[in-house]
Structure formats: C-alpha cells, structure tokens
C-alpha positions as CSV (number, residue, x, y, z in Angstrom):
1,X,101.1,81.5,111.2
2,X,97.9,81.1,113.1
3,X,97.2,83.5,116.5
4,X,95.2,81.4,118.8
5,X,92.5,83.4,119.9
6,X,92.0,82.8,124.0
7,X,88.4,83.5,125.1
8,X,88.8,87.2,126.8
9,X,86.3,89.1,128.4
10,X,84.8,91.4,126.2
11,X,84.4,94.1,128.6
12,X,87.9,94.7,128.7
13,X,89.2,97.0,125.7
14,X,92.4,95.4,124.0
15,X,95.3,97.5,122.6
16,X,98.0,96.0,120.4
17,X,101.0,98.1,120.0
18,X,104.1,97.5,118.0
19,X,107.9,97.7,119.5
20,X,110.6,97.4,117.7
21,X,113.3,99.5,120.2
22,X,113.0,102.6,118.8
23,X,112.5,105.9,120.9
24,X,108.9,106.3,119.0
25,X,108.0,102.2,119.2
26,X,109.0,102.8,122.9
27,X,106.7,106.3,123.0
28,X,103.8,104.5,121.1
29,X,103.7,101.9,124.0
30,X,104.0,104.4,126.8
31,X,100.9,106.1,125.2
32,X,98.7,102.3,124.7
33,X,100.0,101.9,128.4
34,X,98.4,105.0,129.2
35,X,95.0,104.6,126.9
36,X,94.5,101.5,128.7
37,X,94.8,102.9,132.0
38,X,92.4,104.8,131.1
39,X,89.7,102.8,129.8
40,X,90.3,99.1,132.1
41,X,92.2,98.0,128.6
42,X,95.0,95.4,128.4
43,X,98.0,95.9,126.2
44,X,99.1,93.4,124.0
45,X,103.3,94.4,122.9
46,X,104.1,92.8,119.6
47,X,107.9,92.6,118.2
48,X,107.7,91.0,114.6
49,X,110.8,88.8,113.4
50,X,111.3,88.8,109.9
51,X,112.1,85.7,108.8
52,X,115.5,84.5,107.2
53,X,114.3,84.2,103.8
54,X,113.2,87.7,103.7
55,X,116.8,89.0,103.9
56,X,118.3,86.4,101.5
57,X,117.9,85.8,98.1
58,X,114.5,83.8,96.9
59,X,116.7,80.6,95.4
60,X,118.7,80.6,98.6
61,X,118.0,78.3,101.8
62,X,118.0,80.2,105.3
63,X,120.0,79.0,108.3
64,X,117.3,77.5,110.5
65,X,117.0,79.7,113.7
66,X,116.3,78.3,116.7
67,X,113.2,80.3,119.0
68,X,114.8,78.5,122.4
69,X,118.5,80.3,121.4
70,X,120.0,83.2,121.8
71,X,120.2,85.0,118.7
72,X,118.2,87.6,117.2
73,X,115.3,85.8,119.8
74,X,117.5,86.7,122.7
75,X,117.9,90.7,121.6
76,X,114.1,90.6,120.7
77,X,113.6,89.4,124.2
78,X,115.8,91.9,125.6
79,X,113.8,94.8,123.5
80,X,110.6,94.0,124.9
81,X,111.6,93.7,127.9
82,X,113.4,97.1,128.5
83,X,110.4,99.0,126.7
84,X,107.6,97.1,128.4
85,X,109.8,97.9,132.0
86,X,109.9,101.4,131.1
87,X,106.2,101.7,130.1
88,X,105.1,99.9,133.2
89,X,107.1,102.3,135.6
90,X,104.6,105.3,134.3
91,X,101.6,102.9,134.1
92,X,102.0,100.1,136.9
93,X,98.5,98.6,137.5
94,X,97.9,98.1,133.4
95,X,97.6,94.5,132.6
96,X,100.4,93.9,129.4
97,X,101.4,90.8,127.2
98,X,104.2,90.5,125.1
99,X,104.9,88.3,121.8
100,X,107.4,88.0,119.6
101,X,106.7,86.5,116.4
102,X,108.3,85.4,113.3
103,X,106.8,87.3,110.2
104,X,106.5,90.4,108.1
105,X,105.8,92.9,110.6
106,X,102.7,94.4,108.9
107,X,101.4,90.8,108.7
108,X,102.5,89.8,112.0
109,X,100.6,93.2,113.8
110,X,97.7,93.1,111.6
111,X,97.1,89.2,112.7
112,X,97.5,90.0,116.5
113,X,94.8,93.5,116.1
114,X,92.4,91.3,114.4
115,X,90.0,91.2,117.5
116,X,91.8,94.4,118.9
117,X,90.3,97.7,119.8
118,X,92.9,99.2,118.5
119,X,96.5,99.2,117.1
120,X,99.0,101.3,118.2
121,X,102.1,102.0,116.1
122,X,105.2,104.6,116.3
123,X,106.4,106.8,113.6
124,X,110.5,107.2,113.2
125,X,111.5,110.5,111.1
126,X,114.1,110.1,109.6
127,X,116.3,113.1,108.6
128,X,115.6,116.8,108.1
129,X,111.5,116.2,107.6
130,X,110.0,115.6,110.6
131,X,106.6,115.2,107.9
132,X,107.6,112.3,106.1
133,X,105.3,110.2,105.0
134,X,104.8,106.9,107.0
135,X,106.9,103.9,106.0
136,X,105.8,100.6,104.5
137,X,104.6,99.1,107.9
138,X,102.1,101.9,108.7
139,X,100.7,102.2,105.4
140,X,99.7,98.7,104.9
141,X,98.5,98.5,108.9
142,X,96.4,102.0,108.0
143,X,95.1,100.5,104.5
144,X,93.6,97.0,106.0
145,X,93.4,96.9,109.8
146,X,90.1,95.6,111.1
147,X,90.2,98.3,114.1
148,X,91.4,101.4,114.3
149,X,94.8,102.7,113.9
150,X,97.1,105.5,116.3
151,X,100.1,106.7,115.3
152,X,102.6,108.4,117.6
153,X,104.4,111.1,115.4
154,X,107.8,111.5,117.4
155,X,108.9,110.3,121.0
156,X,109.4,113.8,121.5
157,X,105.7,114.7,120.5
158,X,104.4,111.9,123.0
159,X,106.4,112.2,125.4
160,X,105.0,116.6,125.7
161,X,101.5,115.8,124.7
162,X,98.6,117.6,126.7
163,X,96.8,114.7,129.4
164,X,94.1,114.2,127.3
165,X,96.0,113.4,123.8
166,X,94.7,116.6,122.0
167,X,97.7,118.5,121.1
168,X,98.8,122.1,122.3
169,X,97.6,123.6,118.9
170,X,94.6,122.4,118.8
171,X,93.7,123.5,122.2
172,X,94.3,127.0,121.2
173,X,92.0,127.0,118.3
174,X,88.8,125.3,120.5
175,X,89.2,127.8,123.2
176,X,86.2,129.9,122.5
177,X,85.3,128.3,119.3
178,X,82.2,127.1,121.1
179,X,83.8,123.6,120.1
180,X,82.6,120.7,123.2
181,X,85.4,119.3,124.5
C-alpha cells in the first residue's frame, strides 16, 4: 500500500496519532489534539484494518471485503468518528484528518508518520500491572519510526496530566532543583 504524499506546507507541524476505540487511543488523540493546538499543527487520526488473511490460516483464501460496505469499514468509521468528535469538543479550531487503512497496524502508522513530526500512540494496561511493557504495535513503531514517538500511559494519566505535559512528580522534584523549566 502506497500513502500519497499531498504537497503540505512545511510550516505547519504534522501529528499522526493512532485510534483504535480504546479509552487510551481516545486519550492519546485528545493529547495530539492538544499538541497541535499548541504549536499551529494538524492531526492526522489513523485506524489500521487488518486484513482477512491475517486472521485466517496462510493456505486459506479470505472473503473479499468490500471498503464502500458496512462491515468492519462501517464500525471503523463509526470509531473515528466518535473519538475525533470527542477530541474536537476540547480542541475546536485544530485542523484533523482521518484514514482508515487496510494493513498491519504498525506498518499502516509507521507509513502515514513517515513525513510526520511526530506519532502519537496510546498504551492499554491490561490487568493488575499498570507497568506492563508496551505491546507489539508500540514496540516496533518505537524501534523504526522516522520521527519521534509519544506514548500516552493510561486515559486516566492523560486525562489528570499537568498543562504543560510534565507530570505531578516531576514537578515536585524541579521545584528548587535550579532545573529551567
């Protein structure tokens, strides 16, 4: 799959961020909305579709899907839409795109951040250990991204986070440290 690359103006910073309907996808958008507010960006919302023939087995053929239908391409729709509404209620004036696209997700987002600023992705815990390392997606976006990569912990975190993203604990420990903020 090739991303057509439209001629953009280079002044303007570009943040692709990943959705996929969870609380954290939805928290990791709220906080590229709000990065982009904040430095005349333009937010580029990605939902990847895997493809058939990922969930079947190799010998197997796939029951063509059809990208005009309802589907799994009508709930994807219905995704971005709800999180992009909810981000744009907090953020109003920031300029955001949305695509869905057929693929393996890391592939898919690290096709789309190629001539990004930055890529933002969200971090689900599962279970007890909020600590768990990152799942298959992060770690290949972190190991070959061509810009740099955020990674919203928890909706929870993002949603309490201080107004200038440096978290409550680290706050603490610059306050008289003689650290510049």
């Amino acid at each position: 799959m090739a991303i057509q690359s439209d001629a953009r103006d280079p002044s303007v910073r570009r943040i692709v961020v990943g959705v996929d309907g969870t609380a954290e996808s939805v928290a990791a958008l709220r906080w590229a909305c709000r990065e982009a507010s904040l430095r005349t960006g333009e937010v580029l919302v990605v939902l990847a579709l895997e493809s058939a023939c990922h969930q079947v087995a190799s010998y197997a053929v796939p029951v063509p899907r059809h990208p005009g239908g309802g589907g799994s391409w009508g709930a994807a729709r219905d995704v971005l839409r709800n999180s992009v509404t909810e981000a744009l209620r907090l953020f109003p004036g920031v300029s955001v795109r949305t695509d869905i696209a057929e693929g393996l997700a890391a592939r898919v987002l690290l096709d789309h951040a190629l001539d990004a600023d930055l890529l933002v992705l969200g971090r689900t815990s599962y279970g007890p250990d909020p600590y768990r390392a990152a799942g298959p997606v992060i770690r290949a976006c972190l190991r070959a991204s061509a810009c740099p990569v955020v990674i919203i912990g928890s909706a929870q975190a993002a949603a309490s986070g201080s107004a200038d993203h440096v978290p409550e604990s680290w706050q603490r420990d610059l306050q008289g440290s003689g650290a510049a903020r």
